[in-house]
Every structure is written in C-alpha cells, then in structure tokens.
C-alpha positions as CSV (number, residue, x, y, z in Angstrom):
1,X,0.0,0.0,0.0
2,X,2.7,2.5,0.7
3,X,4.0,2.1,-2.5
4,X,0.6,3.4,-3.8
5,X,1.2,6.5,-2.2
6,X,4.3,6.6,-3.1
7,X,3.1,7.1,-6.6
8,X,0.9,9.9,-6.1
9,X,2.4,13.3,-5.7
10,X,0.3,14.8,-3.3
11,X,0.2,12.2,-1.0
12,X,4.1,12.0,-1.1
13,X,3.6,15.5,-0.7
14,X,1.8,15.3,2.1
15,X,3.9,13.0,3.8
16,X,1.0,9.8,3.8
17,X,2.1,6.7,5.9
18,X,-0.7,3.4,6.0
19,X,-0.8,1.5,8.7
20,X,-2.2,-2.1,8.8
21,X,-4.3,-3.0,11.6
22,X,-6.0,-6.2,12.4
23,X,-9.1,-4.5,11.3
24,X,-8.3,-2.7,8.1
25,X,-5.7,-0.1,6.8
26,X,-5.1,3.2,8.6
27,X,-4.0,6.4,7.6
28,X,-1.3,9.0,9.2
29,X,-0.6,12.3,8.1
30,X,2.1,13.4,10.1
31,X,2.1,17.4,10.5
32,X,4.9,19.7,9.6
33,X,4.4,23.7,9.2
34,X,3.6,23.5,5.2
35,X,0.0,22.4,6.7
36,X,-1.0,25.2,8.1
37,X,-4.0,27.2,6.9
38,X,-5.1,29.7,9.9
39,X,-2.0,30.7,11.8
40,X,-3.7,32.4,14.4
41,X,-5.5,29.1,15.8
42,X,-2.6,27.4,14.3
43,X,-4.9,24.8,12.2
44,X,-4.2,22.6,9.5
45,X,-5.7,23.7,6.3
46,X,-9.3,22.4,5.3
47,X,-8.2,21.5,2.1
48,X,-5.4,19.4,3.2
49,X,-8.0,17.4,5.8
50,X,-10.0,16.7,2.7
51,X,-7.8,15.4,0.4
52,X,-6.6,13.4,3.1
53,X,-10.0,11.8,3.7
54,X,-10.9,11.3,-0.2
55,X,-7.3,9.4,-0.5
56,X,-7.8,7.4,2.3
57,X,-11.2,6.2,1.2
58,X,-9.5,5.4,-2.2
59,X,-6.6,3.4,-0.4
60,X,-9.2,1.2,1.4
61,X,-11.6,0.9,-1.6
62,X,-8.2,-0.6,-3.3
63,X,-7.0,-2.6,-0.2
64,X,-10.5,-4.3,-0.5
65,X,-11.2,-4.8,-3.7
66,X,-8.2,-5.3,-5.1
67,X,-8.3,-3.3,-7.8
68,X,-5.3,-2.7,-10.4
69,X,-7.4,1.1,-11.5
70,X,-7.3,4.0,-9.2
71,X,-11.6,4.2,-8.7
72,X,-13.0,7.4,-9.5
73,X,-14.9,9.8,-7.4
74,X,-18.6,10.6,-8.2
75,X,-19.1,12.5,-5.2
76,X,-17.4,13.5,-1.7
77,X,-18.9,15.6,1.0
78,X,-16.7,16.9,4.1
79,X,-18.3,17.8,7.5
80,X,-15.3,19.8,9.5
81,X,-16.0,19.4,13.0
82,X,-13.7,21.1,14.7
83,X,-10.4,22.4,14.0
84,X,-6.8,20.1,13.6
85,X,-4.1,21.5,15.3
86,X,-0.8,21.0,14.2
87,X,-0.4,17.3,14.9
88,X,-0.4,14.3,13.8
89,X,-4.0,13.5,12.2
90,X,-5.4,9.9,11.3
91,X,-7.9,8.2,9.6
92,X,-10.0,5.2,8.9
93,X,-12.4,4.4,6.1
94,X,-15.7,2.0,6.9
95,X,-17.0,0.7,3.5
96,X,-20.7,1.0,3.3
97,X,-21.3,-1.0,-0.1
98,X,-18.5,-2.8,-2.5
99,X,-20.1,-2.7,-5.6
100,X,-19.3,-3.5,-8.6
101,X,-19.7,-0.2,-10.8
102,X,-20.4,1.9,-7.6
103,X,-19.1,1.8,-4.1
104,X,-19.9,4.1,-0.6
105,X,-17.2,4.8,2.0
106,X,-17.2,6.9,5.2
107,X,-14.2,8.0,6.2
108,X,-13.3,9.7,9.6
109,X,-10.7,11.5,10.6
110,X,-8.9,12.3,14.6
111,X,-5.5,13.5,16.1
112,X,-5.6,12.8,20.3
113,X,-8.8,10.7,20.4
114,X,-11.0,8.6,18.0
115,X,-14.4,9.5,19.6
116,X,-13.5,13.2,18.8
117,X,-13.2,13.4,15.0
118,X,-12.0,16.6,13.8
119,X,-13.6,15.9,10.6
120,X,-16.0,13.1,8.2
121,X,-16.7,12.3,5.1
122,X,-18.8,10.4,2.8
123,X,-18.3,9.2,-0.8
124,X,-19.2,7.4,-3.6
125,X,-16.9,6.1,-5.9
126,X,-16.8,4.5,-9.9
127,X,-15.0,1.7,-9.5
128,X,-12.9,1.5,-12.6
C-alpha cells in the first residue's frame, strides 16, 4: 500500500504513511508547518483534511477490492467538526457497499482521540 502513495504526488507531498491493523488499513498524516491554513489558531488547512479523507477512502476501496485502477470519485462531501491542530492527524475508512460499478465509504478523521473526529466524510466512488 505504501508504495501506492508513493506514486501519487500529493500524497508523497503530504507525507501519507498506511498502517495495517487487524481491522483494516489506517491512515497517518504526520504534520509539519507546510500544513497550516489559519495561523492564528494554528490549524491545518481544510483542504489538506480533505484530500486526506478522499485518498484514504481510495486506499481502502483498493485494499478491499483489489483493484489494479485508481476508482474514481462521483461525489465527496466533508463535514469539518472542529479544528486540527498541528499534529499528527489519522484516519480510517468504513465501507458502506463494495459494488461493482459503484461503491460508498465513510471515512473519519482524529488527532488525540478517535471518539472526537475533527472531521467526516462520505463518498461514492466509480469503480474502474
């Protein structure tokens, strides 16, 4: 898996690490200063949480399926709960259907405790 994101630029960007659990793949985006949106607060930029959710959901859709194609998204909606400091952040995708042509993943997304996501996501993807 890591040499999946190894091939995409913004996730080597980033600085994307998976972890496998015993229950699925996990995601780690370490933090380092580039991250940072609101330097008042400081919080990691919006845009950087979301892309982070959308590839994790693609990087368990391919741990599952098995796929050799990158699937493509049809839609992706982020709910920000509250704001990421500058930390590590992590994430885990929950597959709601594996479908053939069409598949549905939640992802969330937490730094210092799972029950207190900073942010969520759902999405459905084409499967290529």
């Amino acid at each position: 898996m890591n040499r999946l994101v190894a091939a995409i630029p913004y996730a080597r960007l980033l600085g994307m690490d998976v972890v496998q659990g015993d229950d699925g793949i996990e995601c780690v985006l370490p933090f380092h200063a580039d991250l940072i949106g609101n330097t008042r607060l400081p919080a990691i930029h919006g845009g950087v949480i979301g892309s982070f959710l959308e590839m994790t959901a693609l990087f368990r859709l391919i741990d599952e399926s098995g796929l050799d194609a990158v699937p493509k998204p049809i839609s992706f909606t982020i709910d920000y709960l509250r704001s990421a400091g500058p930390r590590e952040t992590r994430a885990r995708a929950e597959i709601f259907k594996l479908g053939r042509r069409i598949s549905h993943v939640r992802v969330i997304a937490w730094q210092d405790a799972r029950d207190r996501p900073v942010a969520a996501a759902n999405g459905k993807f084409l499967m290529a």
